[in-house]
Every structure is written in C-alpha cells, then in structure tokens.
Kinemage of the C-alpha trace (Angstrom):
@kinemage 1
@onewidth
@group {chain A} dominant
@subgroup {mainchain}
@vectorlist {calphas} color= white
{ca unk a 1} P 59.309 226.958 -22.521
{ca unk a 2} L 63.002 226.981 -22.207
{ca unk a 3} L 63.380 230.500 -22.254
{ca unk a 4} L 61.108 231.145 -19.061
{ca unk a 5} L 62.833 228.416 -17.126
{ca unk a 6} L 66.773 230.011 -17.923
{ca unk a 7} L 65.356 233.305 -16.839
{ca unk a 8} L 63.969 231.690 -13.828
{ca unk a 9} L 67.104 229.833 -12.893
{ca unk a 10} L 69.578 233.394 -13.433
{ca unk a 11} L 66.396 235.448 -11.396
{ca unk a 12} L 67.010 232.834 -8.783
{ca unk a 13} L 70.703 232.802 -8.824
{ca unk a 14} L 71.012 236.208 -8.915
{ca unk a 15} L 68.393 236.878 -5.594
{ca unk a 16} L 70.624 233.673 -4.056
{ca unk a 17} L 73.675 236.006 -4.502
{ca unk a 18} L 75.433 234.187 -7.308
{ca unk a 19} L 76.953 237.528 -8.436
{ca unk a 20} L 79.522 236.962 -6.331
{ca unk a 21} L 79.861 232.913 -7.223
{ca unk a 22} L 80.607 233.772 -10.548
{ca unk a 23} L 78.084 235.633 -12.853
{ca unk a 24} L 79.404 236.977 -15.494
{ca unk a 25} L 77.917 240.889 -16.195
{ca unk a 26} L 76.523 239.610 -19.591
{ca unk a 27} L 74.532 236.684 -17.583
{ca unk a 28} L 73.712 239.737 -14.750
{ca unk a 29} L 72.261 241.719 -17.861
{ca unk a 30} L 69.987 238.891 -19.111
{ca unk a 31} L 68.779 238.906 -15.834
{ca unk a 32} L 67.979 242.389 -14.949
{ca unk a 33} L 66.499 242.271 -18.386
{ca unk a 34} L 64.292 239.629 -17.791
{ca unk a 35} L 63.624 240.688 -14.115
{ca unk a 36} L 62.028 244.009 -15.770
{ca unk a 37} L 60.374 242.361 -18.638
{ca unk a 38} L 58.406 240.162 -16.493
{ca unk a 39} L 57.275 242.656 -14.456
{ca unk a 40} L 55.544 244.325 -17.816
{ca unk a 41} L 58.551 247.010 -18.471
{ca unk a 42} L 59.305 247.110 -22.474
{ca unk a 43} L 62.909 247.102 -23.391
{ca unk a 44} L 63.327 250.557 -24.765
{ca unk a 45} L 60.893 252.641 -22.849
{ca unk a 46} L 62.265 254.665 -19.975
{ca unk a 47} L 60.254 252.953 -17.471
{ca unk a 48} L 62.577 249.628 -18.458
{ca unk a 49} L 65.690 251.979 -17.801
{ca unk a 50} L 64.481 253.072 -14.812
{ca unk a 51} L 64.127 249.447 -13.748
{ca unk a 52} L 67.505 248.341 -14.776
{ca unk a 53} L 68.798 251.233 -13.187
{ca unk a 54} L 66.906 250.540 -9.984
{ca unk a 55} L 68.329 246.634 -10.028
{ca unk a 56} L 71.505 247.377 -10.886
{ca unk a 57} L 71.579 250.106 -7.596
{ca unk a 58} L 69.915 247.594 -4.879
{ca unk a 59} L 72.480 244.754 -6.306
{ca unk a 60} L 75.058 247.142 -5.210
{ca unk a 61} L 73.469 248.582 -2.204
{ca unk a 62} L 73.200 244.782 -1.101
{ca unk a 63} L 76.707 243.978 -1.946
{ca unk a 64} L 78.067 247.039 0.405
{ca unk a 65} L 75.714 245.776 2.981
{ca unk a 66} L 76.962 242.867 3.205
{ca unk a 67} L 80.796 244.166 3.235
{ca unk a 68} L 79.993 246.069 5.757
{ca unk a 69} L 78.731 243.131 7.708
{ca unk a 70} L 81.640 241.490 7.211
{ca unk a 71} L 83.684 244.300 8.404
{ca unk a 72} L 81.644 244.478 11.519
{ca unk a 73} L 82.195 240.892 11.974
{ca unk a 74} L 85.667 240.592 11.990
{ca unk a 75} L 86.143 243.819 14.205
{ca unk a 76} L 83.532 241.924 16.573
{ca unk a 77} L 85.842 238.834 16.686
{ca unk a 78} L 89.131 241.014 16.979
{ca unk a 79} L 87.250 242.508 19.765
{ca unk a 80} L 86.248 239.212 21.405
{ca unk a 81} L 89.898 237.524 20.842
{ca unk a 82} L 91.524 240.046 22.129
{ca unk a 83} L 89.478 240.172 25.677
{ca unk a 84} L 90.353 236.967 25.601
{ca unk a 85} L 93.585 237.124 25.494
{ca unk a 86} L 93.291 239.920 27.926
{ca unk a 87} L 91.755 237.745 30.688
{ca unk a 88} L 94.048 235.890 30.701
{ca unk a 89} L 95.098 234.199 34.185
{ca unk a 90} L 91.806 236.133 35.432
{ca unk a 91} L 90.120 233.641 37.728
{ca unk a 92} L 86.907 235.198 37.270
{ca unk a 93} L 86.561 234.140 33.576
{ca unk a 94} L 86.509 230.060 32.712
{ca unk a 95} L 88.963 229.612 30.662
{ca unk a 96} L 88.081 228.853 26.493
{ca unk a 97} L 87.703 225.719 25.245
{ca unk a 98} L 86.669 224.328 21.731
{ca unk a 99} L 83.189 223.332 23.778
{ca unk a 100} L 82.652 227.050 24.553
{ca unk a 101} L 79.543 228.490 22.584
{ca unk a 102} L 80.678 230.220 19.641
{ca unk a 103} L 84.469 230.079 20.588
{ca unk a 104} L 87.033 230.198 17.574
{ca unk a 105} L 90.832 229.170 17.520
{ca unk a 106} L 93.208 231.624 17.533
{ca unk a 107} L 96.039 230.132 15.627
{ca unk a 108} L 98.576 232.310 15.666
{ca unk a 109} L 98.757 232.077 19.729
{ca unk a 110} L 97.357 228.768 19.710
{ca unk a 111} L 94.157 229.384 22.195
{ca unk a 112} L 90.748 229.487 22.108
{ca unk a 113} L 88.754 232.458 22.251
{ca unk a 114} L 85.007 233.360 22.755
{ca unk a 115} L 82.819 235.740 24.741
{ca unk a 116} L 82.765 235.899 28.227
{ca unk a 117} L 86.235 233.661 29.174
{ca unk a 118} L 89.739 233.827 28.671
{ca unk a 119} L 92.305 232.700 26.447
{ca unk a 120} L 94.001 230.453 29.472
C-alpha cells in the first residue's frame, strides 16, 4: 500500500511542477518510472524507454515553455514601465497609482507604472 501512495505523491509533485522546488533527478527517475509502469509499460522493454524518453522530453518542453513565458513577461512589463515613464506629464493619461489595475512599483525611479497611464 505504501508503495502506490509514494508514487502517487512524486506523480503529483512532479505534474504540480516540483522539479523546479527541489526534486532531486533520482526522485524524477522513480517517477517517470512509475508514471510508465502504471500505464502497463515493463521496465526493460523498449516501449518503457520510449516512455521515459517521451516524459523526460515534455518535462523539458514544459520547462522552456514556461521560460519563455517568463521572458515574455518581463519584456511585457519593461514595455509597460517604460510607456509609463514616457507619458509622463501627458495630460491625456491619469497618472499611476498603487489603486491602478495591475500597476507595479518601479523602485528604482520610485513611481508607479501600469497600462494605459503615466508614471506622474
């Protein structure tokens, strides 16, 4: 019985993303192992290669998606902070405020910044 629950527990961390909270690649293994096993693949036969293979590629695949959405993120909020900044003084824009949907502090010039209004 315990056996079935650990695997359950490391198939859930590792679909939560707990690769990147601290999984060791041993612990990773177990898990792709397991993942395979329980869906009928015995350890040995190409079909569980395959499978571990085929894990092991969409844990990556899903890692470098979401570095990429990171990336995008922070060149969306370098975008927005510095329109921002460029409105500055524009009396067209309101100016930011911490009350501003989705606005974020700019600490090294000490404003606020968000879509759609200026810095001050």
């Amino acid at each position: 019985m315990r056996v079935p629950l650990v695997s359950t527990l490391l198939l859930s961390c590792l679909l939560a993303g707990c690769a990147a909270a601290g999984l060791t690649p041993e612990q990773r293994r177990a898990a792709d192992q397991q993942t395979c096993m329980g869906y009928g693949f015995q350890p040995g036969s190409e079909s569980f290669a395959n499978c571990m293979m085929q894990t092991a590629q969409r844990r990556q695949d899903a890692a470098q998606r979401n570095q990429e959405a990171q990336r995008n993120q922070q060149m969306q909020n370098e975008y927005i902070r510095t329109m921002s900044l460029r409105r500055s003084g524009d009396k067209r824009y309101p100016v930011c405020s911490a009350t501003t949907p989705g606005a974020r502090l700019d600490v090294q010039n000490h404003s606020w910044y968000a879509p759609g209004c200026r810095a001050r």
